[in-house]
Structure formats: C-alpha cells, structure tokens
N, C-alpha and C positions, 0 to 999 in steps of 0.2 A: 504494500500500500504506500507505505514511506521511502519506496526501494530507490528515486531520482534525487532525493536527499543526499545520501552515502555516495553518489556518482562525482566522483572528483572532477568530471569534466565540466562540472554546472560551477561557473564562478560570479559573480557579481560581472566581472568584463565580460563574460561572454554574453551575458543578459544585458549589458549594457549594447554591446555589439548589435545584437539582434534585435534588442528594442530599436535603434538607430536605424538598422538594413529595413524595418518594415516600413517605418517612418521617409524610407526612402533619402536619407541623407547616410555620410560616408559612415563610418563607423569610426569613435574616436580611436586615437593613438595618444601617445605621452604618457603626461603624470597619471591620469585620470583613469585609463585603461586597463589597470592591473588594479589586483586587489587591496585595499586599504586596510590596515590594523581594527577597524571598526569593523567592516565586513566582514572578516574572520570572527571578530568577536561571535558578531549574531551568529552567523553558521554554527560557530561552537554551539552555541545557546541553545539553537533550532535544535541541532543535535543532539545535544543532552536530554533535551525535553521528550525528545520521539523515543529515546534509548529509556528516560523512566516511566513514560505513557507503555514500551512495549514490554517493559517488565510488569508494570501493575496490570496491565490487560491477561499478560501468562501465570501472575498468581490469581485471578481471578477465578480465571478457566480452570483453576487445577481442582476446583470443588466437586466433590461427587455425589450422587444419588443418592441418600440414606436408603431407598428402601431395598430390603434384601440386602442390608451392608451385615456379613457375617467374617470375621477375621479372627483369628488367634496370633497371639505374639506376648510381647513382654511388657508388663506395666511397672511404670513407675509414680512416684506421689510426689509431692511438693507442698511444704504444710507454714511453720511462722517465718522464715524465711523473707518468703513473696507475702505473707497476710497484708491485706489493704493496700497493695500493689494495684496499679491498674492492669487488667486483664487484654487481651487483641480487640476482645468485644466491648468495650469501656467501663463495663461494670468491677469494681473493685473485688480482689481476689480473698475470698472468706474460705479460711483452711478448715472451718465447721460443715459446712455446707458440702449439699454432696452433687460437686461439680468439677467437669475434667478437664483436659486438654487433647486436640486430637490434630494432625494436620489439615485432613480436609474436607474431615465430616462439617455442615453448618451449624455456625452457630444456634444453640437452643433444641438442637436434635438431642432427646432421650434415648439413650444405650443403657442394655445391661450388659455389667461384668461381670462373669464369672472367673473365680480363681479354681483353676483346672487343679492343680495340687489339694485345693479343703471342700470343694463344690460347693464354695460361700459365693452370693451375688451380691449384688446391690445396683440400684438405676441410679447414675447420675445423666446432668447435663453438662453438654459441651457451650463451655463459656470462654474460651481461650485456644490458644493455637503452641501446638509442638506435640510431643517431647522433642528438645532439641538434641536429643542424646542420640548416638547411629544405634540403628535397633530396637528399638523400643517402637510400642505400637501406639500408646495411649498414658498420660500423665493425668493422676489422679488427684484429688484434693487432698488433706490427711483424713479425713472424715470417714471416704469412702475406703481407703486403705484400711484403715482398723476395720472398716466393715467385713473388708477382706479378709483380713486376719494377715495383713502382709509388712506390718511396722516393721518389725526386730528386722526381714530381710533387706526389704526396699524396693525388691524387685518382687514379679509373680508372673509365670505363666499365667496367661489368660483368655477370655473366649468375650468379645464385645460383639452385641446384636443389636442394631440397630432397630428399636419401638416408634411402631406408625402412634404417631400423635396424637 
C-alpha cells in the first residue's frame, strides 16, 4: 500500500522535475534541484510514521477467535509486584482478583484453567497482555494461582478453554 514511499527513486527533485515537465516549462537545475536537509527530514518522518502505522496495524491483526480456543502449555502468575500497575487494557492490575494475561486472546474473554498436575480450575478474565517469558502460554493473577494450587512452584502445566460469554 505504502510500497512508492520506500522507492529511493521518489525524491522531492524528481517531483519537482515532473511537476515543472507537466506545467510545460524546463525542469529546474542548481541549488534548488537536489534535495534539501528539510526534505529529508519529512521523508524521514513520512517514514517512521508508515513503519509504526504498519507495526500497530500487525499487532492488531495478531488477535484470535476465542471461540473453540483450546490450548495446553505452561502458566505462570504475577501477584504484588505489578499490584495497581496499569494493565494493556487500562484497568489497574489487582493481584486478588481473578484475572490473567494472555497474548492474543481479547480482552474480557473468560477462560478456564485447569492445572493438569491437581485437576484444580478456576475462570479468570483476560485483562492484560503476555506472558513475556518464551514459553509460557498464559500469566495468571496470584488469586487465581493459589486457586490453582501452583504458589510454592510458579509454574503449572495447564489446559485454558476459552467460555462463550
């Protein structure tokens, strides 16, 4: 979409040139014909802007379907730490409360977890975004951890199903 942006051949002179060739007069030469410290700027500008528009447009897209979301992996918790922390979703992080973190289930989507090692569950919501740890599937509150019965390790196998609303 942005792809004549990135084309080094588009410079301020050559649109100068070409504005001039339709206008039917010569095309400058000199000072004025090559590009100026200002016009680089913007360029730069132009271009940073398209480069964080097409990052926030790629995490946008990376959201998935809750329904039928069935996954097993590894959980982790987060308790006083982050407490009263702001969360991804802006609501303040409460390590009582039994809410998780997930990469890219939506926000406010209900999951249960179950801990595959004690066959303890618990429903929290996704209020927050990660775990930022490699590996893990799902970051817990401490709330819903004790629910788990997974304090003392900190980690737990586990099974999160995603509950239609």
């Amino acid at each position: 979409m942005w792809s004549w942006l990135a084309c080094d051949s588009i410079t301020s002179a050559h649109l100068k040139n070409r504005g001039a060739r339709i206008a039917g007069k010569p095309a400058p030469t000199g000072v004025g014909s090559h590009i100026n410290f200002g016009d680089t700027l913007k360029m730069k500008r132009l271009l940073g802007l398209c480069a964080l528009f097409s990052l926030l447009t790629g995490c946008a897209s990376g959201m998935i379907d809750p329904n039928g979301y069935d996954e097993t992996g590894t959980a982790s918790y987060y308790g006083a730490k982050h407490h009263g922390k702001k969360t991804a979703s802006g609501e303040p992080f409460n390590q009582h409360a039994l809410t998780a973190a997930h990469r890219r289930l939506p926000f406010g989507t209900r999951v249960k977890v179950t801990n595959l090692a004690s066959n303890k569950t618990v429903v929290v919501r996704i209020n927050d975004r990660g775990p930022h740890t490699r590996g893990r599937l799902i970051d817990l509150s401490r709330q819903a951890a004790e629910q788990l019965g997974m304090l003392r390790s900190g980690t737990a196998r586990v099974r999160v199903q995603a509950l239609s609303n």
